[in-house]
Residue, then its C-alpha position, 0 to 999 in steps of 0.5 A: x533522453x535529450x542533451x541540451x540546456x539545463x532546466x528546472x523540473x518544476x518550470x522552464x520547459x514543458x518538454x522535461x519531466x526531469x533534468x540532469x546534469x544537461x540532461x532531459x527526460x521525456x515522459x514515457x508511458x510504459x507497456x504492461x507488466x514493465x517493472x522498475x527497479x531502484x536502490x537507495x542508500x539509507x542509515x540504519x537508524x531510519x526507521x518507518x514506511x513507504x507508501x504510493x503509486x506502486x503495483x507488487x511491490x519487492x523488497x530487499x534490504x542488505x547491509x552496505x556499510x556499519x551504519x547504513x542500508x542498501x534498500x532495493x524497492x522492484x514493483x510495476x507501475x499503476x494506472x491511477x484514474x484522474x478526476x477533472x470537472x467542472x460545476x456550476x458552485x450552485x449545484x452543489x452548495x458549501x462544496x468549495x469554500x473560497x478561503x480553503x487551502x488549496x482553492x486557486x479562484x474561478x470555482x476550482x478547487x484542488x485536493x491531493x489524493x491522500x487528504x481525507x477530505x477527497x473522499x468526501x469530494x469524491x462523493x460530492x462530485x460523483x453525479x456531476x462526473x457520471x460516475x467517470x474518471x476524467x483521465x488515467x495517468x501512469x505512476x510509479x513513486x513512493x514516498x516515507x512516512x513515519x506516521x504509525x497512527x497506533x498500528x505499530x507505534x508499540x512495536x517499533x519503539x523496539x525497531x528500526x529501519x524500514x518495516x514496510x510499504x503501502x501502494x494502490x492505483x486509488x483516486x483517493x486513499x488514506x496515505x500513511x500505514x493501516x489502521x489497526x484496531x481488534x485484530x484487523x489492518x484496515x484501508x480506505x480508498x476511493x474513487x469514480x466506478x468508471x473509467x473516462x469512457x464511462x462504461x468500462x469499470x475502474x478496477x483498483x489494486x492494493x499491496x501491503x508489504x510488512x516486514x514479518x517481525x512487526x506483524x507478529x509483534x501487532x498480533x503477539x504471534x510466534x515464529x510460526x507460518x501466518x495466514x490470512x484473510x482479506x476482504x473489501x467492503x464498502x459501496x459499489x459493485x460487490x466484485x471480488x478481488x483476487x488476493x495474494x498472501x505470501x511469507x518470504x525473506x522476513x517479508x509478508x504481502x498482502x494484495x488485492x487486485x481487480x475490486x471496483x469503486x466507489x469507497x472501499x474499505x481494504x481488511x486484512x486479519x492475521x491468523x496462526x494455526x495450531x497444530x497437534x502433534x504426538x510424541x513418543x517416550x525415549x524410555x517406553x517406547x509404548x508412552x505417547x504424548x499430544x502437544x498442541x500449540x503454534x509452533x510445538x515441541x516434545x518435552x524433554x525425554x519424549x521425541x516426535x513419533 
């Protein structure tokens, strides 16, 4: 930090990332393994997700006054690989349109990574880049959404309050919350296979972190520990990602760590397990009785043996 004059964060001074009350803050790239952590004061009646530029994400949320929340958002920083290029238009026809939105003259075109159009100009550019990222540029941000597109539209009408965050270091991703659809939470993210050397891969990283209640509400489980799956799918090399499954403080993350590129596709499928167990008459102590469910229980006038 610098005292000095104050600037704005958006202009003034190349030096200031950010400025404060006669503060400046110089960019920092921090060494691996660094976490942040930051807490805000939110009203209970928000209510959505989070999603962005964060690695292993914790949550917690306490009561700070009646009718507001102290939410507590801990993760690490990401690498995200960056792409600049350029290309003579010729190359690659219908590629960039001169009257699209975002398009600031002379053959350049910008795109922010949660368009959905990036894909597509991911692929496009993909044999004009060789496959590379141009650059990688450290993050840690996130930022609320309360587009549920279908994944617990039904479920939080009954809710409030912030019921969970999706991050990854993709050059691209679908922003928002997953899709859901015939059981399985799905997420597309993007990106070029290699990194600016153009040998060494580009490995992405995925969390979501959903609160407990709203996962049983999408697949109408009860209370019972939830297991699941999750697999990526999509082009490139067939590496697999290491994955993480955990219930904990009514929280449920998921991750997957280490897949390559090009466009992935991110499942994840919930699952309960039945389980058996054999009851004992309290009046004949010879009587014995199997339930079977989720979460069972003996009947009345039987006790677990």
């Amino acid at each position: 930090m610098a005292e000095g004059k104050v600037f704005g964060a958006n202009g003034g001074s190349s030096e200031c990332f950010y400025t404060l009350q006669q503060t400046c803050a110089y960019n920092q790239v921090l060494p691996d393994g660094t976490r942040i952590r930051l807490a805000v004061r939110i009203s209970k009646d928000m209510s959505g997700w989070l999603f962005g530029r964060l690695k292993d994400p914790q949550i917690q949320i306490t009561e700070h006054r009646p009718r507001s929340n102290l939410v507590v958002i801990d993760a690490e920083p990401v690498n995200v690989p960056v792409l600049q290029v350029s290309w003579n238009q010729n190359e690659i026809p219908g590629l960039v349109n001169p009257t699209d939105t975002g398009n600031f003259g002379g053959g350049s075109f910008m795109t922010t990574s949660t368009d959905m159009r990036s894909f597509s100009f991911i692929s496009s550019l993909r044999e004009v880049a060789k496959d590379s990222s141009s650059g990688v540029r450290q993050f840690w941000g996130f930022q609320s959404s309360s587009w549920v597109n279908g994944v617990s539209a039904q479920c939080s009408r009954a809710n409030t309050g912030l019921m969970g965050i999706v991050t990854t270091n993709a050059m691209a991703y679908q922003g928002g919350v997953p899709s859901f659809s015939r059981g399985t939470l799905s997420y597309r993210v993007a990106g070029m296979h290699y990194l600016p050397d153009g040998t060494t891969e580009a490995l992405g990283t995925y969390d979501l972190v959903m609160r407990s209640d709203i996962a049983r509400c999408l697949y109408g489980f009860n209370r019972a520990p939830v297991s699941a799956t999750i697999t990526v799918t999509g082009e490139g090399d067939k590496n697999i990602a290491t994955t993480v499954v955990g219930e904990k403080d009514g929280w449920l993350k998921l991750a997957a760590y280490g897949f390559t590129f090009s466009n992935k596709t991110i499942q994840v499928r919930l699952t309960q397990k039945r389980t058996t167990i054999t009851c004992v008459s309290l009046s004949k102590p010879t009587r014995t009785q199997k339930v079977s469910g989720f979460s069972p229980k003996c009947p009345k006038g039987f006790k677990r043996k």
